[in-house]
C-alpha positions in Angstrom: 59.6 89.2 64.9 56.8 87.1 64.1 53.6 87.7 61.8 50.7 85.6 60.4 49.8 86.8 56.7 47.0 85.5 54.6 47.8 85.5 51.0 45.3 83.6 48.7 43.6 82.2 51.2 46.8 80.8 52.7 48.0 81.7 56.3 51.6 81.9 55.6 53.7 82.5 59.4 56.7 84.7 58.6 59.9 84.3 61.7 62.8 86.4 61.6 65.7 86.5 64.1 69.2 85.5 64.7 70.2 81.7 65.4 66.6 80.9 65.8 66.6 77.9 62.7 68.2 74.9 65.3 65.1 75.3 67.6 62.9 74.1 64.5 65.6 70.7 63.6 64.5 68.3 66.3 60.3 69.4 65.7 61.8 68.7 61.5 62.8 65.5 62.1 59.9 64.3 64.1 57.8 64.0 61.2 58.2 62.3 57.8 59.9 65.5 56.0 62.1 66.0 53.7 64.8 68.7 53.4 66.5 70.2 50.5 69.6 71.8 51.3 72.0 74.2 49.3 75.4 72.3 49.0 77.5 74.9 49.6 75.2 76.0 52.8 75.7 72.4 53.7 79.3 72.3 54.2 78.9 75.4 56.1 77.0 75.1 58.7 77.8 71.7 60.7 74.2 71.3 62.6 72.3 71.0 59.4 74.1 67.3 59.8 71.4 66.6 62.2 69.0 66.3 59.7 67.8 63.1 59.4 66.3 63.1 55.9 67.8 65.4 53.5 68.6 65.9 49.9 72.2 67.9 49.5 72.1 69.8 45.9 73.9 72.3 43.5 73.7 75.9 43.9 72.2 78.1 41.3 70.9 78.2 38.0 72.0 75.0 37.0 69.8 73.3 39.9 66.5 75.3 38.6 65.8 72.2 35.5 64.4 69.7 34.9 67.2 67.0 35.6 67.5 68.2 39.3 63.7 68.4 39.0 63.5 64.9 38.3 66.2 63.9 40.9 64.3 65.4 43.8 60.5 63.5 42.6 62.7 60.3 42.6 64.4 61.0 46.3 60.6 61.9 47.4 59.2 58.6 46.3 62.1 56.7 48.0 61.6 58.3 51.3 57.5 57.5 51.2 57.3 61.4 51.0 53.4 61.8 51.6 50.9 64.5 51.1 50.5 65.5 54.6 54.4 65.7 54.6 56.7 68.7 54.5 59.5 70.0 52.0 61.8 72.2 54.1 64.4 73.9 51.9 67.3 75.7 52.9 68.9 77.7 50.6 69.2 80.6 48.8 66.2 81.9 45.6 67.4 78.9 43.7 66.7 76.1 45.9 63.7 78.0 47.0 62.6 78.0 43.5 63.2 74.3 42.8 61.7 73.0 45.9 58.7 75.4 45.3 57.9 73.8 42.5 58.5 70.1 43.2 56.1 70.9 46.2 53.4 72.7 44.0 53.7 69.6 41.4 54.3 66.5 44.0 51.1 64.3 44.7 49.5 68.1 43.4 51.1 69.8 46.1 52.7 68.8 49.4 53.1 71.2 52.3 56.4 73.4 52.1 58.5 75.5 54.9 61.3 78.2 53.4 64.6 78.4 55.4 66.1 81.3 53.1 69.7 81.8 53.9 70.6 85.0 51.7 69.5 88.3 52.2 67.9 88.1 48.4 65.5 85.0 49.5 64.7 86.4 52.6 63.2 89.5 51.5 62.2 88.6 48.0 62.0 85.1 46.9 60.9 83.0 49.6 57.9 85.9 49.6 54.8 85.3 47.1 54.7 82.0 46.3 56.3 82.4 42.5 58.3 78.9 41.9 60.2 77.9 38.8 62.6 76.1 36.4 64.3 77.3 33.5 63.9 75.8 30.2 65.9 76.3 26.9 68.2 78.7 28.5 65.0 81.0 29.6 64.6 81.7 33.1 61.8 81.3 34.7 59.8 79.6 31.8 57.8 76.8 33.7 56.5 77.7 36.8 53.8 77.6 39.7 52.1 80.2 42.3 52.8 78.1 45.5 52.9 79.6 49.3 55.2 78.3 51.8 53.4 77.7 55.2 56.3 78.7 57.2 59.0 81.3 56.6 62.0 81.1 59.2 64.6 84.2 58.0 67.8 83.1 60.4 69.7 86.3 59.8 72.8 84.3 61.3 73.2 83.0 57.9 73.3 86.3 56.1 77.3 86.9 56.8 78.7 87.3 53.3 78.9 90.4 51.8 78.5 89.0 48.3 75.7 87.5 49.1 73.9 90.5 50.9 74.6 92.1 47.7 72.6 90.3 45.6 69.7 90.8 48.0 70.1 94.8 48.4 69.6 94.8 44.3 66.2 94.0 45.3 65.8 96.1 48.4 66.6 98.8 45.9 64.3 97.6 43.7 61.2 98.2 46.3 62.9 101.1 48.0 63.1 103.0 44.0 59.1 102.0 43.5 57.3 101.6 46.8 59.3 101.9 49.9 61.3 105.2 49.7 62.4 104.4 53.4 64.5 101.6 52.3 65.8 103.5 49.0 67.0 106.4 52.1 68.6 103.7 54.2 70.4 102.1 51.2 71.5 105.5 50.1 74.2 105.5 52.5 77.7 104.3 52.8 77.8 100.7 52.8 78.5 100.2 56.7 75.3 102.0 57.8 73.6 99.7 55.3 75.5 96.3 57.1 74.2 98.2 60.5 70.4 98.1 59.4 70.0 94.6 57.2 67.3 93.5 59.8 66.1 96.5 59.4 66.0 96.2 55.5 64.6 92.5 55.8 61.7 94.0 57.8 61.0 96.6 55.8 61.5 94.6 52.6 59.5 91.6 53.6 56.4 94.1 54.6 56.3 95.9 51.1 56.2 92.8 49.6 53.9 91.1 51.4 51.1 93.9 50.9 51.7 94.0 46.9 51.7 90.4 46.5 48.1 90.0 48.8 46.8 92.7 46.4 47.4 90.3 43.4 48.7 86.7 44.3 48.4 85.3 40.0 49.9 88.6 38.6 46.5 89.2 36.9 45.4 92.9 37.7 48.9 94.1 36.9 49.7 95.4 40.5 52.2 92.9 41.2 54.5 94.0 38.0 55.9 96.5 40.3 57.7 94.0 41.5 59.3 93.4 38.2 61.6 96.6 38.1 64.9 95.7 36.6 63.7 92.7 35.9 62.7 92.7 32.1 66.6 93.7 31.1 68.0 91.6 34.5 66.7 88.2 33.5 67.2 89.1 29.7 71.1 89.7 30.9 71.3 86.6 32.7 70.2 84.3 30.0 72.4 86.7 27.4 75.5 85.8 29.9 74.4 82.1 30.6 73.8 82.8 34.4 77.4 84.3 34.5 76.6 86.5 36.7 74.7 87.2 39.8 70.8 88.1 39.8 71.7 91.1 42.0 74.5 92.4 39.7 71.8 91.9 36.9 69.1 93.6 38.5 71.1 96.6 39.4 72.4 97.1 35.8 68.3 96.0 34.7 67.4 98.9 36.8 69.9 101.1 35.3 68.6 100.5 32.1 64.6 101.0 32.4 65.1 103.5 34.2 67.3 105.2 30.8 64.1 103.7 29.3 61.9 105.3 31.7 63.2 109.1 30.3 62.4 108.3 27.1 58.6 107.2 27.7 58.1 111.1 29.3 59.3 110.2 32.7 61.7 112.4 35.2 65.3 111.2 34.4 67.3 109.5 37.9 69.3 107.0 35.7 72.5 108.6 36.5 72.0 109.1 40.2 71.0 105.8 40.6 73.7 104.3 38.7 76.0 106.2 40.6 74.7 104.8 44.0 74.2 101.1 42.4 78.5 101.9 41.5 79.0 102.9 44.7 77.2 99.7 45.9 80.0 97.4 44.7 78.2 96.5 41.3 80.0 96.4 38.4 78.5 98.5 36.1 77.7 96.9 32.4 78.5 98.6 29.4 75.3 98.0 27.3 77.7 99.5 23.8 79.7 95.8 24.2 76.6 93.5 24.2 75.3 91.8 21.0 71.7 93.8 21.1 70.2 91.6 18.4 70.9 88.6 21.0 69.8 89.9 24.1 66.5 90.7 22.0 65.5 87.2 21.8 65.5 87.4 25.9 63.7 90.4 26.0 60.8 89.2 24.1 60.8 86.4 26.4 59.6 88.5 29.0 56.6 87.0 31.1 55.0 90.9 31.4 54.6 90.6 27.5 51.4 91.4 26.0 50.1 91.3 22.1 53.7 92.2 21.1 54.3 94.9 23.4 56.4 94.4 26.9 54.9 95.9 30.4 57.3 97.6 31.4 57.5 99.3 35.0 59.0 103.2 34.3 59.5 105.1 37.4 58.9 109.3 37.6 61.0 109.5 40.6 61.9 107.5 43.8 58.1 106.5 45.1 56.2 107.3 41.8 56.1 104.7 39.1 53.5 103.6 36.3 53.3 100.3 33.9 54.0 101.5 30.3 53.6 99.5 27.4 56.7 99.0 25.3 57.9 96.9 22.2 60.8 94.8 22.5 61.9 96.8 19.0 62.0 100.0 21.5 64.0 98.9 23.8 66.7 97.7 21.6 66.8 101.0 20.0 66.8 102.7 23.3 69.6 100.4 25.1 71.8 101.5 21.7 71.7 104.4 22.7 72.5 104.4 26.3 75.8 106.0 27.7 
């Protein structure tokens, strides 16, 4: 499948298929680009060894800061990396996020391409144009609104099932709030859902791509909806020092403002969905064993915030969902409280 998409006055091409990345290596390497490649993707996949010019780093959290930051401006000046030149990254949301940025920031912004090689960057990350580092143990905290001209989702590289995890959390995610078609394929046993993941990425990447065009700089509030989970998921990552994954975060995120949800007047689905997120393969976080006091200072964090109070996306049933405006304080007192 192909598609052109204008978002922000950016045409952004979006290519999805199997095995079709090697067809674009010889066209990469005819032009002064650059690539940023996920180590562990590296040592996987032997062609990406005909990239000429390429920069080889860490996987995950780590890599989103300013140290790798400042390792991939210095590689950029060394290879004469110019403004009418190309970042191509390859990797999963945390190289995309990296690269995103360094692309947004470089010369004030260089052209970038998105080779996203898990099912979560594929349908979530590489979409929208959101790029950031962490700072101070906060995730997320300095960041641009940068499109990617190019989009190539090589579904060849989604073959881990730990990985396609990760990226169903977020699938979920839409399929709870806007897409009740993928919340109906993903309620299934889990080898229908392996049957119909180009199907998912499809669906997934089209949600998306309509929300984000709606409201590119998250100022109209349309775009939170893309948030579900999110305010308890990132405040659990940083509470578990990236410990665990963003999908396994997300899922128990979801769990949780969805608990939330009931208590702001909204139709109680917390225990159905935790029951399918369980059945997923997710382990299931007891929120009774977590220092709540902590995981406050996260929450407050939260980049939905507002004069004190937290926008927080409830939902009233699969396909119905509103922006409510919590405290932090609430929340606390809600997650003690939670089963």
């Amino acid at each position: 499948m192909e598609l052109t998409y204008e978002i922000n006055n950016d045409k952004i091409r979006i290519i999805t298929g199997k095995d079709i990345f090697k067809d674009f290596i010889d066209e990469f390497n005819s032009k002064n680009n650059i690539s940023i490649i996920s180590k562990n993707v590296f040592k996987k996949y032997d062609f990406l060894s005909n990239i000429k010019k390429r920069i080889v780093i860490d996987d995950g959290e780590r890599a989103k800061s300013l140290e790798y930051f400042s390792l991939i401006v210095n590689e950029l000046l060394k290879n004469n990396i110019e403004r009418g030149d190309a970042i191509i990254y390859i990797g999963g949301g945390t190289i995309g996020d990296l690269s995103g940025f360094a692309a947004s920031v470089y010369k004030r912004g260089i052209r970038l391409i998105a080779v996203p090689t898990t099912l979560l960057a594929q349908i979530d990350s590489s979409i929208g144009g959101k790029n950031a580092i962490n700072y101070m143990n906060i995730k997320n905290l300095i960041g641009t609104f940068y499109n990617p001209e190019l989009i190539i989702d090589d579904s060849s590289f989604i073959d881990n099932k730990n990985v396609i995890m990760d990226g169903l959390a977020e699938a979920l995610k839409m399929g709870i709030t806007i897409e009740p078609e993928l919340f109906n394929i993903i309620n299934n046993e889990i080898n229908y859902i392996m049957k119909n993941i180009e199907k998912i990425v499809n669906i997934s990447i089209n949600a998306k791509l309509k929300v984000v065009s709606m409201d590119f700089y998250d100022k109209s509030h349309l775009r939170y909806v893309l948030n579900f989970g999110h305010t308890i998921g990132h405040a659990l990552e940083s509470y578990f020092n990236n410990k665990i994954s963003h999908g396994e975060a997300v899922a128990n995120g979801m769990i949780a403002e969805l608990y939330i949800s009931k208590y702001l007047g909204n139709k109680d689905i917390s225990n159905d969905i935790r029951k399918l997120i369980a059945k997923l393969g997710f382990k299931i976080i007891d929120f009774k064993s977590i220092d709540l006091n902590k995981l406050y200072n996260y929450i407050k964090n939260d980049k939905k915030s507002e004069a004190g109070y937290i926008n927080l996306v409830s939902v009233n049933g699969v396909g119905n969902y509103k922006i409510q405006l919590i405290s932090p304080d609430e929340i606390i007192k809600i997650l003690g409280d939670m089963p």
